[in-house]
C-alpha positions as CSV (number, residue, x, y, z in Angstrom):
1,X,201.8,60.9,111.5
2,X,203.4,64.3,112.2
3,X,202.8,66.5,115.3
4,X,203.4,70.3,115.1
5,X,203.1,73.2,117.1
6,X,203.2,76.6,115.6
7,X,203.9,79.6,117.2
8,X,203.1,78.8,120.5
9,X,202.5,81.6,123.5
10,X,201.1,80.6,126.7
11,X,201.3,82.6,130.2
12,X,198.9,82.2,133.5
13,X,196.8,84.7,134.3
14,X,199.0,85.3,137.9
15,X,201.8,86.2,135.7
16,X,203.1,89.2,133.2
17,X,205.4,87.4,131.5
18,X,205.2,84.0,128.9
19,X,206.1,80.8,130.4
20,X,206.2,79.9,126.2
21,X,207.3,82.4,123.9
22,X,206.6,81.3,120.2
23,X,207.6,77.8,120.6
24,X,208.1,75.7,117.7
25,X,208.5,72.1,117.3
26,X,207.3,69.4,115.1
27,X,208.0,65.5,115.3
28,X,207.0,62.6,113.3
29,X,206.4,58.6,113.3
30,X,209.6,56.9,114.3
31,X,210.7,60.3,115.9
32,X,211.8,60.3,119.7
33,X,211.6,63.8,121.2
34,X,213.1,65.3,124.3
35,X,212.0,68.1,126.4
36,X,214.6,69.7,128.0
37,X,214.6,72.5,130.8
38,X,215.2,73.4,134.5
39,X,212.2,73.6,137.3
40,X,210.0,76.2,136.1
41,X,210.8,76.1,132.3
42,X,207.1,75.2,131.2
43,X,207.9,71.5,130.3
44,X,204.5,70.5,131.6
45,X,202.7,73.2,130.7
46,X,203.9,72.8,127.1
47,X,203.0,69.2,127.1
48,X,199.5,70.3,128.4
49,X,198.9,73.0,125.7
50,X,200.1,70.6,123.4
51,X,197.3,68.7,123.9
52,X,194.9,71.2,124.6
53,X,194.4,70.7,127.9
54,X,195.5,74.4,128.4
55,X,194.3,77.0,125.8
56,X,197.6,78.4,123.7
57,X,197.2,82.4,124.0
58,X,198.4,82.6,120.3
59,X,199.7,79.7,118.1
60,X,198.3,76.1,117.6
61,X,199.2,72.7,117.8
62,X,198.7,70.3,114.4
63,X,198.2,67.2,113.5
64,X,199.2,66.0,110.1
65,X,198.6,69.8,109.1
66,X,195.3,69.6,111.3
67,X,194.8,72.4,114.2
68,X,194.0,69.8,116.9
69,X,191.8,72.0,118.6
70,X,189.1,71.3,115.8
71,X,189.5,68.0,116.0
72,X,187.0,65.8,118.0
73,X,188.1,64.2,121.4
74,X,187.3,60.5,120.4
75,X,189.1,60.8,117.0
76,X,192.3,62.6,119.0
77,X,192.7,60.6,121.8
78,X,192.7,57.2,119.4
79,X,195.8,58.5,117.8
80,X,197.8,60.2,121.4
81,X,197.9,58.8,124.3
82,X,199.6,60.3,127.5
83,X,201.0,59.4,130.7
84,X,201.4,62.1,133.3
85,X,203.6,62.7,136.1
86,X,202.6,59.6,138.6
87,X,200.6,60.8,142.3
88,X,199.4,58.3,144.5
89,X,195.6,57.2,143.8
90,X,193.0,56.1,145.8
91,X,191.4,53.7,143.7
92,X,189.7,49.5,143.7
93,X,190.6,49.4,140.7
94,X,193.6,46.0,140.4
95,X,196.4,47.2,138.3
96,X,195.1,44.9,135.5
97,X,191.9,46.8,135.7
98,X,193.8,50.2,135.3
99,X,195.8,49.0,132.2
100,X,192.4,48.0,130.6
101,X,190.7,51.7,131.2
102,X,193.6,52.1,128.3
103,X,191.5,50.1,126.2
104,X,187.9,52.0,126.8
105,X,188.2,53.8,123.3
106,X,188.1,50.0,121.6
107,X,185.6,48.8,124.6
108,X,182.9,51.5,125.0
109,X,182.0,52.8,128.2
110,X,179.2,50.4,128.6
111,X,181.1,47.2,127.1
112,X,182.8,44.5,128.8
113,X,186.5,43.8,127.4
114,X,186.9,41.2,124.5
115,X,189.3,38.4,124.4
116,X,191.2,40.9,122.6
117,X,191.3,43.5,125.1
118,X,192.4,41.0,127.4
119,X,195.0,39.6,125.4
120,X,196.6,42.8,124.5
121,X,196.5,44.0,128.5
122,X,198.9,40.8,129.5
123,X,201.0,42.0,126.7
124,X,201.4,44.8,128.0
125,X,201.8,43.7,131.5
126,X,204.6,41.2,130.9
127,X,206.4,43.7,128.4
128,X,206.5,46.4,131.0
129,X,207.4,43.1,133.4
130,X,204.3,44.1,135.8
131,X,203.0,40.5,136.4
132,X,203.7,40.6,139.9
133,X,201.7,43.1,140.8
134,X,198.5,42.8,138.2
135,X,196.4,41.6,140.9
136,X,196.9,44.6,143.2
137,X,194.6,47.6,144.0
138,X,196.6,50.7,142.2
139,X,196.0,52.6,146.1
140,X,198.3,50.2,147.8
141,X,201.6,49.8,145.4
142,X,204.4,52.5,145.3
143,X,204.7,55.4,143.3
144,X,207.6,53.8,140.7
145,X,205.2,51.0,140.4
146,X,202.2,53.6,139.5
147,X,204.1,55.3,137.1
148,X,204.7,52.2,135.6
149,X,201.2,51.4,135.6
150,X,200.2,54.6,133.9
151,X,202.9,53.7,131.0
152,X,201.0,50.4,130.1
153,X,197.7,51.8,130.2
154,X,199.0,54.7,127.6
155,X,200.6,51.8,125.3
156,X,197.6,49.3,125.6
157,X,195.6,51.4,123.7
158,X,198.2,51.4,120.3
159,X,199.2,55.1,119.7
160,X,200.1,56.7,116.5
161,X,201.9,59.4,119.2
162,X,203.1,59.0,122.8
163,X,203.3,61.3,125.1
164,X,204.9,61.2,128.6
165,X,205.8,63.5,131.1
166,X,209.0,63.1,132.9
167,X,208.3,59.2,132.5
168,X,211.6,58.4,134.2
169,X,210.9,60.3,137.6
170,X,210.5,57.6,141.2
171,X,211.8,54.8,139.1
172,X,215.1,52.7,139.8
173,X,217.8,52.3,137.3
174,X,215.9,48.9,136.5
175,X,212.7,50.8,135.6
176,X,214.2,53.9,134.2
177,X,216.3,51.7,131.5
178,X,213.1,49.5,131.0
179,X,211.1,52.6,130.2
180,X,213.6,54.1,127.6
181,X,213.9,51.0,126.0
182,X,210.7,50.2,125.8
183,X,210.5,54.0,123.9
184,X,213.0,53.3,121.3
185,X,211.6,49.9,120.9
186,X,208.1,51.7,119.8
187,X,209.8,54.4,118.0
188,X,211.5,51.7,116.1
189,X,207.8,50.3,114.9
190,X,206.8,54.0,113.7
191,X,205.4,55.6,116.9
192,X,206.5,59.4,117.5
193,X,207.6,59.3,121.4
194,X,207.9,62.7,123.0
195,X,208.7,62.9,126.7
196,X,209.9,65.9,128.9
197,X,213.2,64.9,131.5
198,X,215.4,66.5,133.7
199,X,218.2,64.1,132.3
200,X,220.3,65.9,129.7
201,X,222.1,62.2,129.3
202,X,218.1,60.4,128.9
203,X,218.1,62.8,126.2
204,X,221.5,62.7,124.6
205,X,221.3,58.8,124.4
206,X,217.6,57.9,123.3
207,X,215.9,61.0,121.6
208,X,216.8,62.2,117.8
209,X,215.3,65.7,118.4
210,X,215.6,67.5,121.7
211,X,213.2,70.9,122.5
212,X,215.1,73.3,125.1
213,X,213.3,75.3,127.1
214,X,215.0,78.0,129.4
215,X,212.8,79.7,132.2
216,X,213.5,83.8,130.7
217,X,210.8,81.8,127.9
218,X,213.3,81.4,125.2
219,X,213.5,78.1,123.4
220,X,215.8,76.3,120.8
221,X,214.7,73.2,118.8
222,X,216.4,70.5,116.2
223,X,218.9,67.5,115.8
224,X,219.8,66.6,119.6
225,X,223.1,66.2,119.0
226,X,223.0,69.7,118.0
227,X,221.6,71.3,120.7
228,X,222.8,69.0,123.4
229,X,226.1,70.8,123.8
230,X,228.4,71.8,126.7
231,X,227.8,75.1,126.0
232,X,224.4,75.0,125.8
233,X,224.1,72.8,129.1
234,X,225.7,75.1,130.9
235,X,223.1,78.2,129.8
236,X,220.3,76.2,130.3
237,X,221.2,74.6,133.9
238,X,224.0,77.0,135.0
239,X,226.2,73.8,135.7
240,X,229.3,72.9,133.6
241,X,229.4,69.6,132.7
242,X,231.0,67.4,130.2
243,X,229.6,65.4,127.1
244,X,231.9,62.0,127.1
245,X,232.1,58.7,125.8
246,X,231.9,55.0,127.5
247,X,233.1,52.1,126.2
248,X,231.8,48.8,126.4
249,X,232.6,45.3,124.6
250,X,230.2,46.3,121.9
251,X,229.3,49.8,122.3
252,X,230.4,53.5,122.9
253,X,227.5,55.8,125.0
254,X,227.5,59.4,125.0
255,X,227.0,60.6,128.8
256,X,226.8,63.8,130.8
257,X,228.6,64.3,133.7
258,X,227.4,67.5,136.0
259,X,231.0,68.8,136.9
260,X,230.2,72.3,138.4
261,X,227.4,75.2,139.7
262,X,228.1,78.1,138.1
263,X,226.2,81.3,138.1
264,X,225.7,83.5,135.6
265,X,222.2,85.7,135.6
266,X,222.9,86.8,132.1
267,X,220.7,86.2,129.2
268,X,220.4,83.1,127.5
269,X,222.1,82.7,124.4
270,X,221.8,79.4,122.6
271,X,224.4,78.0,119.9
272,X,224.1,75.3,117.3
273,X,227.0,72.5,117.1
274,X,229.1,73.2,113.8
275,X,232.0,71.0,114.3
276,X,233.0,68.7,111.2
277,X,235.0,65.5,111.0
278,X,236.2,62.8,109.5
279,X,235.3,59.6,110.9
280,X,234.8,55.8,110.9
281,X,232.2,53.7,111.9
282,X,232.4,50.4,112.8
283,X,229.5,47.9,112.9
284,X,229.3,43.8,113.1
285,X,225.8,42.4,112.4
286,X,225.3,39.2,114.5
287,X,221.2,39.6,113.6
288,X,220.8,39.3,109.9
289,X,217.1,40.6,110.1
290,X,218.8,44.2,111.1
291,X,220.4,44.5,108.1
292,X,217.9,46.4,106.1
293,X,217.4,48.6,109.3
294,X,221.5,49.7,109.3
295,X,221.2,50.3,105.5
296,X,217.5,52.3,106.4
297,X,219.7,54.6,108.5
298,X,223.2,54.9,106.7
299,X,220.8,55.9,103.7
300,X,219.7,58.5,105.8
301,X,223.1,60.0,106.2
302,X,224.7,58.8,102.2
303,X,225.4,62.6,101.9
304,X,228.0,62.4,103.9
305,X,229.6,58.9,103.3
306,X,232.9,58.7,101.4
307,X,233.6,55.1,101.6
308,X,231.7,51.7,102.3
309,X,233.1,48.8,102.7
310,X,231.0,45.2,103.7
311,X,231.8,41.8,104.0
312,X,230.1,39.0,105.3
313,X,232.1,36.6,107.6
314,X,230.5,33.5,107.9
315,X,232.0,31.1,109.5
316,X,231.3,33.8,113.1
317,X,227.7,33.8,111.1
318,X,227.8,37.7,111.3
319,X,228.1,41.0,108.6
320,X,230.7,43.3,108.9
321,X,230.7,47.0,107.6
322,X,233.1,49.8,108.1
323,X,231.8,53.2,106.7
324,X,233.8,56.6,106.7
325,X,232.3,59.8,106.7
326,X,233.1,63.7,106.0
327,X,230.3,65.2,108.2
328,X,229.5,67.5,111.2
329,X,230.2,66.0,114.3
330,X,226.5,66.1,115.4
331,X,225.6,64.4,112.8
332,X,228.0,61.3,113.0
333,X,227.0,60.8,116.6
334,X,223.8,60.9,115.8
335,X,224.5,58.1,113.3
336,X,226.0,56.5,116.3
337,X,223.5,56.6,118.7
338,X,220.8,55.5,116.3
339,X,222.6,52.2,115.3
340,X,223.2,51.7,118.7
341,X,219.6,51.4,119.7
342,X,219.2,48.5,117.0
343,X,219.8,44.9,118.8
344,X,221.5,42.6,116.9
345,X,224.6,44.9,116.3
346,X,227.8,46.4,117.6
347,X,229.1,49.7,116.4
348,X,231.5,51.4,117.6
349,X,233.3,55.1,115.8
350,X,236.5,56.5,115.7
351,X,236.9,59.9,114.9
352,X,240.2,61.8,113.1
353,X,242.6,63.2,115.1
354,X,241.6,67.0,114.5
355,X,237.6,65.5,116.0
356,X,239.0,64.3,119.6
């Protein structure tokens, strides 16, 4: 399932000048894509065209090839689902009851839910750990807990393509890590997850594309660890902050840390990471059944690979492979950060001196 959009121009009426200026994008099953911009960038509204709930003023948005405007609402909306930004509802409905709205495409509007329906709703519920609040009335539990609410009734009805706005936004550090897992967990089983953020880091460390919007309309668009850079941080948010590392027993994360506000009112001016390095990566496979998804991705990047060496150690009942590479430094951190999001492994890279 791939999801395009083409040439995309949108403005309000109120205003002279385009909020999108020829945006192009496209993302595909397995993909995780970021939207990326300040306050009053057009993450939202791009979202909203997107889906056609606001009319593109030139461009379109495809599906599989398809302009999704010609394509009828009960075919579309079995294949994208969306959760918006959460607001406090005044609703009877119990949260359980809200979840299974998710399911009306399956149901019928006149249908009562099938075992199922049902079935897949406590899924839901206990994935996105909501048990303790299924019996509530949506009007009288917070606004994290909403948002939350709003995630499972988007994922109870089994997209092809999810789509979220600012999912992460009123939630704790519990919630907000639950949420992104629970994204690269369905990205893993072939759904294409695109979500807007103000988190530069959310971005960096879950999505494999990443869509930059600045507010003067201009755009840029690829491999995240391309376009996530210092440099272009510090023209898109007018802050300089640094890209680091942090180490745990198993793992190294890519972070940003917001240093200082700078300001600059001159035209944005985006660059593309070209760095190259040599570099080793590390990884110790304690799950055997994620073996074939570590050789899935290192095939992804065998163009780049100059050595491979595996071995299995089993008296520890684990895999070990080191691999060294001759590649862009976007692209072995990209490596990186996908094998991190696998469970059942530990990676960890080292790059040459020339890299650090």
């Amino acid at each position: 399932m791939r999801i395009q959009v083409s040439q995309g121009c949108f403005s309000y009426r109120h205003k002279q000048r385009l909020v999108l200026d020829n945006v192009e994008f496209e993302a595909s099953s397995g993909d995780v894509m970021a939207v990326l911009g300040p306050n009053g960038a057009g993450k939202t509204t791009l979202l909203r065209c997107t889906m056609g709930f606001l009319k593109w003023n030139s461009g379109k948005s495809l599906l599989n090839g398809r302009d999704m405007a010609s394509i009828p609402g009960k075919e579309l909306w079995r294949i994208i689902s969306y959760v918006p930004q959460a607001k406090q509802i005044v609703s009877s409905y119990t949260v359980r009851e809200m979840i299974l709205l998710g399911r009306t495409g399956e149901i019928g509007m006149f249908s009562l839910p099938s075992e199922k329906d049902l079935v897949k709703a406590d899924e839901i519920i206990e994935r996105l750990s909501l048990e303790s609040i299924a019996s509530e009335k949506c009007s009288e539990i917070s606004g994290g807990e909403l948002q939350m609410v709003l995630i499972a009734r988007a994922l109870v009805s089994e997209p092809e393509i999810l789509i979220l706005d600012e999912p992460e936004s009123n939630l704790d550090f519990k919630n907000q890590l639950l949420v992104l897992d629970t994204i690269s967990e369905l990205a893993s089983e072939g759904v294409c997850c695109i979500f807007n953020t103000h988190y530069p880091s959310h971005a960096l460390r879950r999505a494999n594309k990443t869509l930059v919007l600045s507010p003067d309309g201009s755009h840029i668009f690829g491999s995240t660890r391309k376009i996530l850079t210092e440099d272009n941080i510090r023209k898109i948010f007018g802050v300089e902050a640094v890209i680091g590392s942090i180490e745990s027993d198993d793992k190294i994360f890519q972070d940003v840390v917001p240093v200082s506000i700078i300001n600059d009112s001159g035209p944005v001016r985006f660059g593309i990471s070209a760095e190259r390095a040599v570099a080793t990566v590390s990884i110790i496979i304690s799950d055997i059944t994620a073996a074939s998804k570590v050789n899935a991705i290192l095939h992804d990047y065998s163009c780049y690979i100059i050595g491979r060496m595996g071995m299995p150690y089993k008296k520890a009942g684990v895999n070990i492979i080191n691999i060294i590479l001759d590649a862009p430094v976007s692209e072995i951190r990209s490596l990186t950060d996908r094998l991190n999001l696998l469970s059942g492994i530990s990676v960890k890279t080292t790059f040459g001196k020339e890299a650090e």
